[in-house]
Backbone bond lengths (Angstrom), bond angles and torsions (degrees), N, CA, C in turn:
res aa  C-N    CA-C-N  psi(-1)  N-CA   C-N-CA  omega(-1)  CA-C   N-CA-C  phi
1 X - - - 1.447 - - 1.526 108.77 -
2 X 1.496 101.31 125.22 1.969 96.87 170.85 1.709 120.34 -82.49
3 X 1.138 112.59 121.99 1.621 117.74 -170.24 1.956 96.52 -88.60
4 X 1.124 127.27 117.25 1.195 118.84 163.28 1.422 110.82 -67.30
5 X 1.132 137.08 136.20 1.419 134.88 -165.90 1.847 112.25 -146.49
6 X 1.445 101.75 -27.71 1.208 93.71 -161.21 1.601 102.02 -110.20
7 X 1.492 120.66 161.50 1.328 113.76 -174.91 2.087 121.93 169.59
8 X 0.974 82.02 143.71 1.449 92.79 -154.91 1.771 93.32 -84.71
9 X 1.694 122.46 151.38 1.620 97.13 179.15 1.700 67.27 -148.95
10 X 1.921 114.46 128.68 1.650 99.31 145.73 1.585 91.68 -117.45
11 X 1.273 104.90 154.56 1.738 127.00 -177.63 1.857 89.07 -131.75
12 X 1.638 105.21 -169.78 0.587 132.34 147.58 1.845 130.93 -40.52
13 X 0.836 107.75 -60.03 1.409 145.64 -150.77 2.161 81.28 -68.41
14 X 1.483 108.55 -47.26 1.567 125.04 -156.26 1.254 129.46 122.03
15 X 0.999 171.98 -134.26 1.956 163.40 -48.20 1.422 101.77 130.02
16 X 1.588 99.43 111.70 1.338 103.81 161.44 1.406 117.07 -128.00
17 X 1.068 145.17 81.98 1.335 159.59 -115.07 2.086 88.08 -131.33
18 X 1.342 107.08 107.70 1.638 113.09 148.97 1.212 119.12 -154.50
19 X 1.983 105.24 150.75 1.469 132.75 -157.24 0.973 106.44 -123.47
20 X 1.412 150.78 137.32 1.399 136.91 151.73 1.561 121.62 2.87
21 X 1.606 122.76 -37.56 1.103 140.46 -151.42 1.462 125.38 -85.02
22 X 1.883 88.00 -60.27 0.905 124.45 -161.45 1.400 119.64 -162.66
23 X 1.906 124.33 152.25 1.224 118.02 -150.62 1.497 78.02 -137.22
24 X 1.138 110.11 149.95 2.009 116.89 177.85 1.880 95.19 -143.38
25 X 1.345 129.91 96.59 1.303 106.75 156.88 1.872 106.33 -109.15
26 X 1.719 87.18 145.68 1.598 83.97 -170.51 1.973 95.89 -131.26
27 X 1.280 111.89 146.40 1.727 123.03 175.22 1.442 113.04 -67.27
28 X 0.740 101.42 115.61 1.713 120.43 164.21 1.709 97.46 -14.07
29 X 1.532 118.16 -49.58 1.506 116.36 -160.07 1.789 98.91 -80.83
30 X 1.741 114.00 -5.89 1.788 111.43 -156.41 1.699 87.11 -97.31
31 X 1.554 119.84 5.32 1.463 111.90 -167.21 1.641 115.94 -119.80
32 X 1.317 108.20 120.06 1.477 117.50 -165.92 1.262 106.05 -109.82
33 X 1.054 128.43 -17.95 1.447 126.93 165.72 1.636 118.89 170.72
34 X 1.278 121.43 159.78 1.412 123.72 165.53 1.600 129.52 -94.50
35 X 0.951 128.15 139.10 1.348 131.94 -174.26 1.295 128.53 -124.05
36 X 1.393 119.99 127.07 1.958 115.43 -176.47 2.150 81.98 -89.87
37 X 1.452 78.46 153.76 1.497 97.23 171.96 2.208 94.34 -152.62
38 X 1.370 111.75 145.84 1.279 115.42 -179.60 1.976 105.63 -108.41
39 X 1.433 111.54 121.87 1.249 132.35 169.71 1.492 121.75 -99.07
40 X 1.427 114.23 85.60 1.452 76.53 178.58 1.619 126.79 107.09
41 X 1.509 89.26 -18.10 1.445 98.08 179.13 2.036 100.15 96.27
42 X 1.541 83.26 -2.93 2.125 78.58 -173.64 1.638 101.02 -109.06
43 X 1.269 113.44 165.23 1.864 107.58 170.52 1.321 107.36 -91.36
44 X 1.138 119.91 136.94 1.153 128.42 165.13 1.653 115.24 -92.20
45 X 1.208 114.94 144.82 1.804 101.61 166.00 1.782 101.35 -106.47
46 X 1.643 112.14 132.39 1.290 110.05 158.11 1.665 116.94 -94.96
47 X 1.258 95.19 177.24 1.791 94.13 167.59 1.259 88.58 -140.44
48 X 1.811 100.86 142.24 1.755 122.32 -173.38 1.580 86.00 -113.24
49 X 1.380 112.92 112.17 1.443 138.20 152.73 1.679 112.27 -45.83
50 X 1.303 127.32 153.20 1.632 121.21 151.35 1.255 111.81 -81.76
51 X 1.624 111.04 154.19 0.895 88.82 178.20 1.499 152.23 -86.26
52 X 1.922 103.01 11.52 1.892 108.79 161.93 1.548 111.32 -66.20
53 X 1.468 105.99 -35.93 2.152 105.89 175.09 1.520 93.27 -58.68
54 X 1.050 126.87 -48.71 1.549 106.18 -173.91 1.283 137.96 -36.71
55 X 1.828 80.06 -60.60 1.769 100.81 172.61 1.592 115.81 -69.05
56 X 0.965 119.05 -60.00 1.535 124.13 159.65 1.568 126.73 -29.33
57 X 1.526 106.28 -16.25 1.503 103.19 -169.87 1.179 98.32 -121.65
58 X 1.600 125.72 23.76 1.844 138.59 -159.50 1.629 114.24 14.44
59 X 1.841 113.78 43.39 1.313 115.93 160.41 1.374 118.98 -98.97
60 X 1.304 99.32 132.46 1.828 120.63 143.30 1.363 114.91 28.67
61 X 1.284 109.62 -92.78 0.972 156.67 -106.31 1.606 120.28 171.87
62 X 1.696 102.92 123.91 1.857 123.82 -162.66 2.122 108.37 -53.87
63 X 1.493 101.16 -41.49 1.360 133.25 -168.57 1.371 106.95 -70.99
64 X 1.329 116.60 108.25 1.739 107.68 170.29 1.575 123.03 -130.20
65 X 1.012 139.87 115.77 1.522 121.01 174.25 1.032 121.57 -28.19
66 X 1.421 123.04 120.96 1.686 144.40 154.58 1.409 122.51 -99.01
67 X 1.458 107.23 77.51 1.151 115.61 -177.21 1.527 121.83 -74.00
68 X 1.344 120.84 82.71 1.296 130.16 -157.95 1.898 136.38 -105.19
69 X 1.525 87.20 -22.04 1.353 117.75 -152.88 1.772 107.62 -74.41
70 X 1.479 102.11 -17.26 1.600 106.40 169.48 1.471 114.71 48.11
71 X 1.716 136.32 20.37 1.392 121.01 -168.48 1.658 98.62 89.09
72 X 1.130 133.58 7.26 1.790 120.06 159.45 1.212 88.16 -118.37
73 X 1.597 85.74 146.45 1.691 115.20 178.14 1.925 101.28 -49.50
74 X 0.844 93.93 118.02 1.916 119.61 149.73 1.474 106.43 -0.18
75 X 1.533 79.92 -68.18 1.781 88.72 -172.89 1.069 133.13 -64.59
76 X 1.441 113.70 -17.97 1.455 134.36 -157.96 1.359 89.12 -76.48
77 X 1.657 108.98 -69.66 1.147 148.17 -139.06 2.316 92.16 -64.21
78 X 1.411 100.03 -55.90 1.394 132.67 168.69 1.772 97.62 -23.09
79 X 1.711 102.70 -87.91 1.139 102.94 165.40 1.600 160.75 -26.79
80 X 1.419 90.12 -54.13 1.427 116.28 161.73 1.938 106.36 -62.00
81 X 1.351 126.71 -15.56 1.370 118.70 -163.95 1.512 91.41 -106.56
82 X 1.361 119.08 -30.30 1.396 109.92 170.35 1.355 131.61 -83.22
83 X 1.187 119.10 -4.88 1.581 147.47 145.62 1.521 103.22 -25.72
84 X 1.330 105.28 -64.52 2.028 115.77 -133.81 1.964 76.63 -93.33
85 X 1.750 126.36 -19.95 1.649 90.66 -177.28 1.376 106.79 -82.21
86 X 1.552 95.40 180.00 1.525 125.45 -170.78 1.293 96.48 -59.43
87 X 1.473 127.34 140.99 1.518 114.46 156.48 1.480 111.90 -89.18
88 X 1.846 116.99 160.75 1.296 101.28 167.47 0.707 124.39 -93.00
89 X 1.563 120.42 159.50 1.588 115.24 171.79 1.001 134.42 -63.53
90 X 1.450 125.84 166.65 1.697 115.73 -167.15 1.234 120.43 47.65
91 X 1.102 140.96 -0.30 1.554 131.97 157.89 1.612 122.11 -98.83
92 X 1.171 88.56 140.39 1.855 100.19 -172.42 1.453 114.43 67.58
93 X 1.081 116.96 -135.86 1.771 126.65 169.37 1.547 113.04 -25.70
């Protein structure tokens, strides 16, 4: 039997990201940006924390794997995540 299990959710609220593995939900305000990085020859998507989620979340380092893409292309997936942030003001449009 196939269990659907894994699944990406943005709301309002922010990112709710769970895997068999592992569960990451992060606030709309803990997200500073998204990032492609290449593994392997594959894309990876990161997520760039601010830096109080950083400290608050006792990581490293802003940059974390967001393993999200479930079998859709990277890019797709990439896109669609840079969609849902805030734009800034005064830039572009």
């Amino acid at each position: 039997q196939l269990l659907v299990w894994s699944r990406l959710r943005i709301d309002s609220k922010g990112y709710s990201l769970r895997s068999w593995f592992r569960r990451i939900d992060l606030r709309r305000d803990e997200v500073e940006d998204f990032l492609r990085s290449e593994y392997m020859r594959r894309t990876l998507i990161l997520v760039k924390l601010t830096k109080s989620a950083t400290k608050e979340r006792g990581l490293p380092k802003p940059e974390m794997p967001f393993p999200c893409a479930f079998g859709r292309p990277a890019d797709e997936v990439f896109e669609i995540l840079l969609e849902t942030l805030p734009k800034a003001e005064g830039l572009g449009n």
